[in-house]
Wavefront OBJ file of the C-alpha trace (Angstrom):
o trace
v 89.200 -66.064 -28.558
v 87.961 -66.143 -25.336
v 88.564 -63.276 -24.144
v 87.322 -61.370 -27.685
v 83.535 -63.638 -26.802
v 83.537 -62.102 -23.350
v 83.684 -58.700 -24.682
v 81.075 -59.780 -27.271
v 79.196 -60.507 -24.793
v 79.866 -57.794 -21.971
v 79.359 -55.320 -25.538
v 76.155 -56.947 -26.121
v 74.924 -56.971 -22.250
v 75.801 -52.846 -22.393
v 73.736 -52.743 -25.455
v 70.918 -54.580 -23.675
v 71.250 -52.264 -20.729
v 71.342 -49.365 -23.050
v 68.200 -50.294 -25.141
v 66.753 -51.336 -21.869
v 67.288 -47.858 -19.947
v 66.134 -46.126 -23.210
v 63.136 -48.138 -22.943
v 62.244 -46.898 -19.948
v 63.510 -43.488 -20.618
v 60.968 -43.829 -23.321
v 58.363 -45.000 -21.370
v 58.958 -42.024 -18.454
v 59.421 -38.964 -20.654
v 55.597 -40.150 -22.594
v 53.945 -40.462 -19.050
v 55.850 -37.483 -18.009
v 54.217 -35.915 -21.166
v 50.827 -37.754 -20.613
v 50.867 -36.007 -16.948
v 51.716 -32.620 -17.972
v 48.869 -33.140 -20.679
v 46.487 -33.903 -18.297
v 47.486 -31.374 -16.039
v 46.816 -28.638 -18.789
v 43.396 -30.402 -19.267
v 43.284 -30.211 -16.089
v 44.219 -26.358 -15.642
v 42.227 -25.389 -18.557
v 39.151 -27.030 -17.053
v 39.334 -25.578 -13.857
v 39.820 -21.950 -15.746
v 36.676 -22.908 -17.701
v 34.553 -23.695 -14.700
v 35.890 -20.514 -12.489
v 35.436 -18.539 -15.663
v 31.311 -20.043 -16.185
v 31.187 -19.486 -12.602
v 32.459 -16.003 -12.889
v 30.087 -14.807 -15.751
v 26.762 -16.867 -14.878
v 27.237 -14.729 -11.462
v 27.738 -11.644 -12.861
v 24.759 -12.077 -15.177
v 22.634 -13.407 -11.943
v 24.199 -9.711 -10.485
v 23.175 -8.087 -13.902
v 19.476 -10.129 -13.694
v 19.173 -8.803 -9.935
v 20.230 -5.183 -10.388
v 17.945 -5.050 -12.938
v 15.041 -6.881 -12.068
v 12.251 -4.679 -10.133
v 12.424 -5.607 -6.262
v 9.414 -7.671 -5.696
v 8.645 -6.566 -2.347
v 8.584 -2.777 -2.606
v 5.426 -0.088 -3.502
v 7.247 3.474 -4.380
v 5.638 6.623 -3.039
v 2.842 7.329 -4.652
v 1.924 11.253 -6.448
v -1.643 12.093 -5.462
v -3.215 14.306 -8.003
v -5.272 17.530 -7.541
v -8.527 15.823 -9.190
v -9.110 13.018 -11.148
v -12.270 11.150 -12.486
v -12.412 7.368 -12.968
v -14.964 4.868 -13.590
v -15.108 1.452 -12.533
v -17.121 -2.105 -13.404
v -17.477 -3.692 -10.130
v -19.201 -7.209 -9.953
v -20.517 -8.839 -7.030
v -19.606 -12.668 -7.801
v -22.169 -14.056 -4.989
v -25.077 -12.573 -6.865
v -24.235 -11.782 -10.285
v -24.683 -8.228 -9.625
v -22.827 -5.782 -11.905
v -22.869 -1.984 -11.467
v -20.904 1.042 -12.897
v -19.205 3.158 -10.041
v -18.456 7.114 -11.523
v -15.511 8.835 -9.497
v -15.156 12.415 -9.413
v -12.520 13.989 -7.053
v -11.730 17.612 -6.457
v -8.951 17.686 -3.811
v -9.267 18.203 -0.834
v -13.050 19.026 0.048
v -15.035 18.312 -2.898
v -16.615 14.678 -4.674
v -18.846 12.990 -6.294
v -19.875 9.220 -6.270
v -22.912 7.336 -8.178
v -23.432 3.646 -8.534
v -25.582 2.499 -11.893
v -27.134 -0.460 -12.438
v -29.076 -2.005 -15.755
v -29.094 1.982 -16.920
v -30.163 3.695 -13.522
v -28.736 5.576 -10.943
v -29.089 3.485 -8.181
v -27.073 5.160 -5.104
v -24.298 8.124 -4.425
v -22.772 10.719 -1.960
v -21.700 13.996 -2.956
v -19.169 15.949 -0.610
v -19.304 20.060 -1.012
v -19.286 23.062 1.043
v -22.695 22.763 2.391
v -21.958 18.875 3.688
v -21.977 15.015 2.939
v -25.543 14.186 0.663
v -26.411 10.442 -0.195
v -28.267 9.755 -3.620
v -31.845 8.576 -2.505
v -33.562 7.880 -5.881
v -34.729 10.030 -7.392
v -33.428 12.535 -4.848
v -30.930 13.985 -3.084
v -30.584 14.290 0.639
v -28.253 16.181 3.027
v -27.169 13.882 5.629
v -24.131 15.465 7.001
v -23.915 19.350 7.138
v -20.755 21.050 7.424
v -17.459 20.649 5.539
v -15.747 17.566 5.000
v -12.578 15.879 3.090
v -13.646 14.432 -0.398
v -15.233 11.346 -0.253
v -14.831 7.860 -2.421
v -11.506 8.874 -2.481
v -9.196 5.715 -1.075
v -5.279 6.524 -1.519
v -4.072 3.135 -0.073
v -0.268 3.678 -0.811
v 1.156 4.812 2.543
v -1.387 2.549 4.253
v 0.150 -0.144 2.324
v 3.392 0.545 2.956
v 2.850 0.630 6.433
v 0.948 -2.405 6.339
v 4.001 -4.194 4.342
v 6.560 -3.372 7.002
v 3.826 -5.230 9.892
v 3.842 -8.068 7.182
v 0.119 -7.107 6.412
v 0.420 -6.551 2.967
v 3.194 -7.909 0.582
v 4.092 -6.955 -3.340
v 3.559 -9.653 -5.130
v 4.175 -8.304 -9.248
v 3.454 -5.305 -11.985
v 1.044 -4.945 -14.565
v -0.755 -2.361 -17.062
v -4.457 -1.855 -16.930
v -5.805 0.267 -19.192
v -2.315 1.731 -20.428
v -1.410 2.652 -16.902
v 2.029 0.601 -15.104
v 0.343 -0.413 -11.168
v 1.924 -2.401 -8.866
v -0.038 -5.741 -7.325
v -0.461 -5.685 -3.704
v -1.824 -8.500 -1.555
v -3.571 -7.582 1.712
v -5.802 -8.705 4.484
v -9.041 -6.716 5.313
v -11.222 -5.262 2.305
v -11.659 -1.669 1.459
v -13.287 0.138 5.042
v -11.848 -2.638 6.933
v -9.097 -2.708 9.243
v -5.723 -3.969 7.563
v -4.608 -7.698 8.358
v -2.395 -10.346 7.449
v -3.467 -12.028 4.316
v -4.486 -15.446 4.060
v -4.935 -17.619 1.222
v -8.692 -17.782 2.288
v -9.077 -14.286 3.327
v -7.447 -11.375 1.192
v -7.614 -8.381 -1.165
v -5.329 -8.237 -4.003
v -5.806 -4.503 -5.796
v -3.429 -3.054 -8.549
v -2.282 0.792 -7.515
v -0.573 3.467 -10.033
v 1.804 6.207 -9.654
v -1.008 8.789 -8.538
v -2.534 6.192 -5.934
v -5.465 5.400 -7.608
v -6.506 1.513 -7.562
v -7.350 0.336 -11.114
v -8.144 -3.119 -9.969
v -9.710 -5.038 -7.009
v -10.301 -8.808 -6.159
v -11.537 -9.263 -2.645
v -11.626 -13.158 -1.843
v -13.803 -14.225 1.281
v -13.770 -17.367 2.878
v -11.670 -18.954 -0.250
v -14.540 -17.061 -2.497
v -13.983 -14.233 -4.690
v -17.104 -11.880 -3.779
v -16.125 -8.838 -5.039
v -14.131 -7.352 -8.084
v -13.795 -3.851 -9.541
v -11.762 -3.136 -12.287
v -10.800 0.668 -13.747
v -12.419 1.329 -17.440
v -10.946 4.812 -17.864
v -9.225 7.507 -16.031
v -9.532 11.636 -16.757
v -6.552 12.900 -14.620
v -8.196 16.489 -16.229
v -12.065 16.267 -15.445
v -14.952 19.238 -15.318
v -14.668 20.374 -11.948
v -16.718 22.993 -11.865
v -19.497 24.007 -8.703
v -22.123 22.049 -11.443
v -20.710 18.766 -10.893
v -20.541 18.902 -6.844
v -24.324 20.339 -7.114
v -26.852 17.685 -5.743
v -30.075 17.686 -8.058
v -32.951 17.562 -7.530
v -32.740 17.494 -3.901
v -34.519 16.534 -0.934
v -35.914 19.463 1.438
v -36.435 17.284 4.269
v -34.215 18.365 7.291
v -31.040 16.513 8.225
v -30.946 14.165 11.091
v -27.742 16.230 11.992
v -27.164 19.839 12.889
v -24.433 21.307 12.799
v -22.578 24.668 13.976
v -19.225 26.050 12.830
v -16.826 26.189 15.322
v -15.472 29.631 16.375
v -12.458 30.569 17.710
v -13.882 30.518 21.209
v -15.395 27.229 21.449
v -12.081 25.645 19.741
v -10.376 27.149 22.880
v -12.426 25.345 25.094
v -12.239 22.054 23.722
v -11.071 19.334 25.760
v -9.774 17.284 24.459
v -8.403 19.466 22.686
v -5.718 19.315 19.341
v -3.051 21.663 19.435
v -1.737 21.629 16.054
v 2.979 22.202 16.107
v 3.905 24.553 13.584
v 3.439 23.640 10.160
v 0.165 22.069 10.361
v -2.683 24.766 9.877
v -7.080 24.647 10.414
v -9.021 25.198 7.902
v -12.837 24.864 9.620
v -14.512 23.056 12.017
v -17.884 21.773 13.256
v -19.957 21.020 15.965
v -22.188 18.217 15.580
v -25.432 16.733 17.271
v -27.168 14.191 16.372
v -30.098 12.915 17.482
v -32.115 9.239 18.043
v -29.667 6.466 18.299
v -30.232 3.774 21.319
v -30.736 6.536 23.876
v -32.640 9.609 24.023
v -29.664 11.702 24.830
v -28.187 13.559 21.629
v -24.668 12.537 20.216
v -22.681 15.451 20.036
v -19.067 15.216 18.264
v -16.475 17.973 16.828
v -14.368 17.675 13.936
v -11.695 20.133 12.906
v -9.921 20.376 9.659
v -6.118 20.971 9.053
v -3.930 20.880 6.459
v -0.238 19.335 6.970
v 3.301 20.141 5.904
v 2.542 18.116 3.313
v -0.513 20.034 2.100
v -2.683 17.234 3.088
v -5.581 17.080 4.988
v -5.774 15.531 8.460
v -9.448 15.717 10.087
v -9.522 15.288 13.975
v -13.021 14.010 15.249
v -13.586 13.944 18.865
v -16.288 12.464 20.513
v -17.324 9.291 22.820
v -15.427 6.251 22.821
v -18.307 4.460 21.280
v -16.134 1.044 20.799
v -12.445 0.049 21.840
v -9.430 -0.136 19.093
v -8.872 -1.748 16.189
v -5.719 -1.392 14.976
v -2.773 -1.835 16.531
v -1.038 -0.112 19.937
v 1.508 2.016 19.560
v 3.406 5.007 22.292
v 3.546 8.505 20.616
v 6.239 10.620 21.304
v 4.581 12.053 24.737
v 4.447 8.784 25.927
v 1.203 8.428 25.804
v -0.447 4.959 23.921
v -2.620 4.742 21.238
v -4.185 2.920 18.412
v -3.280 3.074 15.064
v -5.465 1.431 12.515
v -4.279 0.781 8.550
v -6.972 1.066 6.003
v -6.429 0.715 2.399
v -9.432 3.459 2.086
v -7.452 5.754 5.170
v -5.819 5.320 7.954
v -7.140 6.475 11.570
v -4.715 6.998 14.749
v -7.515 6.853 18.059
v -6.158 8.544 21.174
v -8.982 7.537 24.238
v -9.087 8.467 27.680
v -12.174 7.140 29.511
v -15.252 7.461 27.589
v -13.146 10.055 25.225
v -11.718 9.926 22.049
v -9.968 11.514 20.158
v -9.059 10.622 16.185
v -6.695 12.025 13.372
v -7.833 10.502 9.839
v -5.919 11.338 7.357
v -3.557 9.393 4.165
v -0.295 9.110 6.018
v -0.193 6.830 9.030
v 3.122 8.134 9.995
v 2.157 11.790 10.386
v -1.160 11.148 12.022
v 0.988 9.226 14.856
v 2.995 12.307 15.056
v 0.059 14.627 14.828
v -1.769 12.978 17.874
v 0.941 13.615 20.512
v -0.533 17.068 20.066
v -4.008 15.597 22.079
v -4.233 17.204 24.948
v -7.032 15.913 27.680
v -7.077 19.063 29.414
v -9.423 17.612 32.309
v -6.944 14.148 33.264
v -3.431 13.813 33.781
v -0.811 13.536 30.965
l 1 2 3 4 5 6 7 8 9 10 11 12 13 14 15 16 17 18 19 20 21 22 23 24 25 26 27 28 29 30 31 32 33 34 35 36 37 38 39 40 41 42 43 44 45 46 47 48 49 50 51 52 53 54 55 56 57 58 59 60 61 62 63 64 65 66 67 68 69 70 71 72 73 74 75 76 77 78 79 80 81 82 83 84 85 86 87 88 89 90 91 92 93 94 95 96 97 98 99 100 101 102 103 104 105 106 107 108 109 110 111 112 113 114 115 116 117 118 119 120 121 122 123 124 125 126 127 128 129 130 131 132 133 134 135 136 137 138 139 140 141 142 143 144 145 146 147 148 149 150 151 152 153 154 155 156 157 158 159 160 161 162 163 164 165 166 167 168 169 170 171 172 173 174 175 176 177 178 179 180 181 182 183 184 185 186 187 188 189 190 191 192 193 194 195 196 197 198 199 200 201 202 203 204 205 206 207 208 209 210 211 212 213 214 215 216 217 218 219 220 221 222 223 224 225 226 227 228 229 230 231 232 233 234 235 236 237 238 239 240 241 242 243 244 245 246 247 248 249 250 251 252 253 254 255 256 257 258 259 260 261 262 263 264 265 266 267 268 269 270 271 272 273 274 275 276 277 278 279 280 281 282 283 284 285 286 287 288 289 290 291 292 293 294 295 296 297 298 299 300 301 302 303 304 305 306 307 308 309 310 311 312 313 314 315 316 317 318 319 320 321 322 323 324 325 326 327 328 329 330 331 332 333 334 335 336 337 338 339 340 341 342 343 344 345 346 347 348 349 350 351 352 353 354 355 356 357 358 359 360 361 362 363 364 365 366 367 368 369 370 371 372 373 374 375 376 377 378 379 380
């Protein structure tokens, strides 16, 4: 008997032990299972995030790729001739007048400002020189040939001017049906190009064919000036009618003027020797008279047309005031200023009380243009 209650009892510890280790057998395999549940939480939520990841920066790739760069101005297409009209509003006074454009590429415009219904000033470039609108007449002020005038093409300027950090993109929009892109700048239209301040700046709105549609000058944290594009004809009457000043003035010009000859051009100095690919198309000699002294100002300007087809003029004359742009060494070594305009750009090559300057649209090729000064009568 005893021994059979030992047994029972041995028996019934084993079943204890049995239950007990299948307890915990129990117990193990679920937080086994609980663990490998959580690790496929786990694993799944990790895929999830590196897979959001993955797809929110390929769209931000996508977005970028797609999205125009804000900082750039593409190369502009000039056009052959083109007519456009602007409202331009002087904020300081309340004064609004309607400028008329006409352009005839490369030696031929017209420009006239109306106010309240009347003709109120204008310049007309053609063969026989530069008039001004006097009302009610017109008056030759500069004889001899000249490029068209009124006719700013900022774009190469500006892109110039954005890689000195004097201009900056800063969007895109449509005026009158026409994509432009907005470009902030320092310096208004005829002055030199600066770095833009939020006191001080021009923002204008350029198109494909370099023609400003719009124009907010601010001044001293005051907008002064704007001038906004009402309509564009990229196919206007050109004809000798509309570059023919009437009725005009018979008064003389303060300035005469001579065509150059072959001769005198080979006696210049200084003197522009165009390189090959760069060609003259006329010249003047010019003397002026009055001023601050009694002695007559006499200048020279020669016309050219680059590789490009574009027109560079080189004026040379006295060094009437020291640079305003910026230094920099042409490819002869020699230094000299270049100066950004959103109207032109002008490269100024001086030697004593001589200068020497190339005006033209492309500040690049007028710096390579002016290593071709030559001041025959000083070193270098």
């Amino acid at each position: 008997m005893a021994s059979t209650k030992r047994a029972d009892r041995r028996a019934a510890a084993r079943d204890q032990q049995r239950a007990e280790r299948a307890r915990r057998a129990t117990v193990a395999q679920r937080r086994t299972e609980r663990r490998r549940r959580a690790g496929r939480v786990a694993r799944q939520a990790v895929f999830a995030a590196v897979a959001f990841a993955l797809v929110s920066g390929i769209a931000a790739v996508v977005r970028s790729a797609t999205k125009p760069a804000p900082g750039t101005l593409a190369v502009a297409t000039p056009l052959p001739s083109y007519a456009i009209d602007y409202r331009v509003e002087f904020t300081n006074g309340h004064v609004v007048n309607t400028d008329h454009h006409v352009v005839d590429r490369p030696f031929r415009s017209l420009y006239t400002t109306t106010r309240d219904g009347k003709q109120v000033t204008g310049s007309i470039v053609n063969e026989k020189g530069l008039w001004f609108l006097q009302p009610p007449q017109w008056q030759l002020i500069t004889p001899g040939g000249a490029p068209a005038g009124d006719d700013p093409q900022p774009t190469l300027a500006l892109r110039a001017g954005i890689a000195k950090h004097f201009a900056k993109v800063t969007g895109k929009r449509t005026i009158i049906g026409r994509a432009c892109t907005m470009v902030r700048s320092g310096g208004a239209l005829g002055e030199t190009m600066k770095k833009p301040t939020a006191r001080n700046h021009t923002d204008l709105c350029v198109d494909g064919n370099d023609l400003i549609l719009d124009y907010r000058w601010t001044l001293d944290g005051k907008l002064v000036q704007t001038m906004r594009a009402v309509n564009v004809d990229l196919h206007p009457d050109v004809s000798d009618a509309t570059f023919t000043p009437s009725p005009v003035n018979a008064s003389p010009s303060p300035v005469t003027a001579t065509a150059l000859t072959d001769d005198i051009r080979s006696k210049l100095d200084p003197k522009f020797t165009p390189p090959p690919g760069v060609t003259y198309a006329e010249g003047w000699v010019r003397i002026e008279q009055g001023g601050q002294t009694p002695a007559p100002r006499i200048t020279t300007s020669e016309l050219y047309r680059d590789r490009n087809g574009e027109v560079i003029e080189v004026r040379s004359g006295p060094s009437d005031s020291g640079p305003t742009g910026f230094e920099v060494r042409l490819s002869n070594g020699r230094l000299a200023s270049l100066d950004l305009n959103i109207d032109h750009s002008t490269v100024t090559v001086t030697v004593g009380n001589q200068a020497v300057r190339l005006v033209g649209r492309d500040p690049d090729e007028l710096v390579r243009l002016a290593a071709s000064v030559v001041f025959q009568a000083s070193p270098g």
